[in-house]
N, C-alpha and C positions, 0 to 999 in steps of 0.2 A: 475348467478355467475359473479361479476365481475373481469376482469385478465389484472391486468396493464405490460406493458413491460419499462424496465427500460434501457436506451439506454447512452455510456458515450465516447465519442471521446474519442482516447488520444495519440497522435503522429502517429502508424502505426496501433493503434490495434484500437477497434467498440468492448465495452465489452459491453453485454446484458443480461438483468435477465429479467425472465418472471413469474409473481406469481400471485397467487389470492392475491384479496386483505383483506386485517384482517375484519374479521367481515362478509365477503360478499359472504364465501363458500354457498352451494348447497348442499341437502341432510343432512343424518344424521352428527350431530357433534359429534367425537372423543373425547371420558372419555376424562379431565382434565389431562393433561402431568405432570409429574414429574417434576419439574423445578428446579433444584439446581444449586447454583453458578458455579458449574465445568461446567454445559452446559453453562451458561451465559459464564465463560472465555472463554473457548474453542470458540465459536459464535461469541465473542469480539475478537480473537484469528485471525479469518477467515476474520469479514469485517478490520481487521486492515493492512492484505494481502492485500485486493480487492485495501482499497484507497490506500494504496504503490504503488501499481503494475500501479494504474494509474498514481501517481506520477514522477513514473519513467519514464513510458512508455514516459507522456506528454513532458516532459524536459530533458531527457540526449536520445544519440544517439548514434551508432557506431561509434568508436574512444573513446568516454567520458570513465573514469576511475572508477572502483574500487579498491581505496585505502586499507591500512592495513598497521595502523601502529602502528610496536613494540618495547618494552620496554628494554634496555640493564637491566636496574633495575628496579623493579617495585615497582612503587607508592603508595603514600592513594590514597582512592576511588576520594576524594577532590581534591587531587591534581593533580589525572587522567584530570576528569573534566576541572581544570584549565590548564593544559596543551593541551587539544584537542579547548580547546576556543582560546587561544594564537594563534596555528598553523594555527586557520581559518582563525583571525585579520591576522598572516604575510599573510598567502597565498593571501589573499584578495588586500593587498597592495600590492604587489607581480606583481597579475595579471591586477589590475587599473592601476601601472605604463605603462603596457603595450599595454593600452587601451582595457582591455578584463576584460571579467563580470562573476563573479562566481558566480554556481550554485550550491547545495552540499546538501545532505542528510546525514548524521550524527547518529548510535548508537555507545556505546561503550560496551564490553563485557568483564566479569570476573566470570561466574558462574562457568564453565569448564575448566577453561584454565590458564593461564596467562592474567592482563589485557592487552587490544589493542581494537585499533580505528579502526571502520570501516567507512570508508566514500565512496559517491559515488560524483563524483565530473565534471565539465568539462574540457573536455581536458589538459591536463597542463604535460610540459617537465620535467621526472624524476628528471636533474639536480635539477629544483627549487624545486620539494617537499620535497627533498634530502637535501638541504639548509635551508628548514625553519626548518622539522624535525629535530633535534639536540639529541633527547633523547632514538634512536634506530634505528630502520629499518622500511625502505620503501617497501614494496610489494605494484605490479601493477598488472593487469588485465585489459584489455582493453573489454568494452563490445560490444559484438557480434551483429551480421548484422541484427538479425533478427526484433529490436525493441520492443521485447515483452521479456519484464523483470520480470516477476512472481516468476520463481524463487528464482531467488535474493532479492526480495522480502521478498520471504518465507522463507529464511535463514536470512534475517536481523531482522524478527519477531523473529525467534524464536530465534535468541542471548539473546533478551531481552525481552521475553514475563514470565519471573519469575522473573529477576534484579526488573524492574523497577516498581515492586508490592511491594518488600520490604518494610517492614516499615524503616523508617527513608533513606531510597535511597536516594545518592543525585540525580538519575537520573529519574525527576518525570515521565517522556514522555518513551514513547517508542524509539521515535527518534526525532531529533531535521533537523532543514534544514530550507533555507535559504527566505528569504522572496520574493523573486524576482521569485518565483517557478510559471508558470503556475498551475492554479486550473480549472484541468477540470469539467465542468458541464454535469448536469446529466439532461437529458429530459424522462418524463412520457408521454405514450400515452395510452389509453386505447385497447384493443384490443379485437378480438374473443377469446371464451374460448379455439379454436380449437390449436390456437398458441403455448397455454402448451402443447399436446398432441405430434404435430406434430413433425419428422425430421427438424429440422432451416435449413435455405436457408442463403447461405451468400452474402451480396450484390457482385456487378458485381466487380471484380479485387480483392476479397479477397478471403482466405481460412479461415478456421474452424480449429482455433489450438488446442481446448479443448470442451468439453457439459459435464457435468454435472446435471443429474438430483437425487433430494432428497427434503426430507423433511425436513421444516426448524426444526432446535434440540429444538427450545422454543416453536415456535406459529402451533410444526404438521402443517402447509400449503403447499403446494406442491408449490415447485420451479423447474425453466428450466432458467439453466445461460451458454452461450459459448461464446466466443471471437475470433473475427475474426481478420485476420491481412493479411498486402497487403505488397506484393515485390516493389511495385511501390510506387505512390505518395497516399495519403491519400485523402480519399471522402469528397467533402464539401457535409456536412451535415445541414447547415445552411439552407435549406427547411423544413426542419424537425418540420411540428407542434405541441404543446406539450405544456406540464408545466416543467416547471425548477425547479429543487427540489434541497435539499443538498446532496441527494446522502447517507445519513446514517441513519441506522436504531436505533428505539429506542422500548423500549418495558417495562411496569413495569411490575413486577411481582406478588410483595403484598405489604402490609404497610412495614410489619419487612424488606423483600430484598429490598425496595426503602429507607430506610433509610440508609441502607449501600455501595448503589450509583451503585446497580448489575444490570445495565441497558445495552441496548442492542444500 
């Protein structure tokens, strides 16, 4: 059996997946699974958390902002869009006059609620956001010490994890952010099978903030994923030998589901 461990820096946290690999179990193989789209979204649902979580983790910090911004009147769906693109262009110019670089992650939501903006953004004085926003209210949140943002994350998927399927949406992406964003990489090692099995050990200056173990909802493969996170400074891990992967999964299903793009 072979069982890769899947290893991903990302500012304060060391997140790890440990799984056999497709095709490479041991022993008897498990009746053919059910596979229907709702598992595929739901699945698509979870690594769409995972890469967030890294995204965030990688580039905003304690101090940086979670914005919310609302609507004295509320909008088309269009012209939402077009006003959260506007507010990014000032903010942008905003913070270039003052030789500072914005960084920002971007859904916006109206399935529940009233529309509003959520954005995650760096650091920036209330006055200015207050100044460029013109079409309602500014809510802040400054995020916490701890650098490990899943969470939020997981609340920013799930704003938009039925908007942005709509037909005719104008919002194609789940979320949208900024080009200048660190992209953390993802290193493969192969390992002992024992690894899946075992309690994880966390390297030296970290804790264990979360484990997880199940089986994946498409491919029945046993998975082991936890993430570690340090008070201190962060481990170079730049010894670390391996393969560099992108880090996402993909999986067809049949002819008829790969036609309608239910990949994993």
């Amino acid at each position: 059996m072979k069982v890769y461990k899947d290893i991903c820096q990302a500012g304060k946290t060391i997140d790890v997946t440990i799984k056999v690999a497709s095709g490479c179990h041991g022993g008897k193989r498990k009746p053919k699974m059910n596979i229907t789209s709702e598992k595929v979204q739901r699945n698509n649902d979870r690594l769409a958390v995972k890469e967030l979580t890294r995204k965030l983790n990688a580039n905003f910090v304690p101090g940086d902002l979670h914005v919310v911004l609302t609507y004295e009147t509320a909008p088309e769906k269009l012209q939402a869009k077009k006003d959260r693109e506007t507010f990014i262009r000032k903010l942008r110019k905003e913070l270039t006059g003052q030789g500072k670089e914005l960084k920002y992650i971007a859904v916006t939501e109206y399935e529940h609620t009233r529309i509003h903006h959520h954005l995650v953004i760096s650091a920036v004085d209330l006055d200015v956001l207050s100044r460029v926003w013109d079409k309602g209210y500014v809510r802040t949140t400054a995020l916490d010490e701890s650098g490990q943002y899943s969470k939020l994350a997981e609340y920013l998927i799930k704003e938009t994890q039925k908007t942005f399927r709509e037909e005719g949406s104008v919002y194609k992406r789940r979320y949208s952010c900024s080009g200048n964003l660190i992209k953390p990489q993802v290193t493969r090692v192969e390992v002992d099978p024992s690894e899946l099995f075992e309690e994880p050990q966390p390297e030296e200056g970290y804790y264990i903030d979360y484990e997880r173990r199940y089986e994946h909802p498409v491919t029945g493969l046993e998975h082991l994923e936890y993430m570690m996170v340090t008070d201190g400074e962060p481990k170079d891990l730049s010894w670390l030998a391996g393969k560099t992967i992108s880090g996402r999964e993909y999986f067809r299903i049949n002819y008829e589901e790969e036609q309608l793009g239910l990949y994993i």
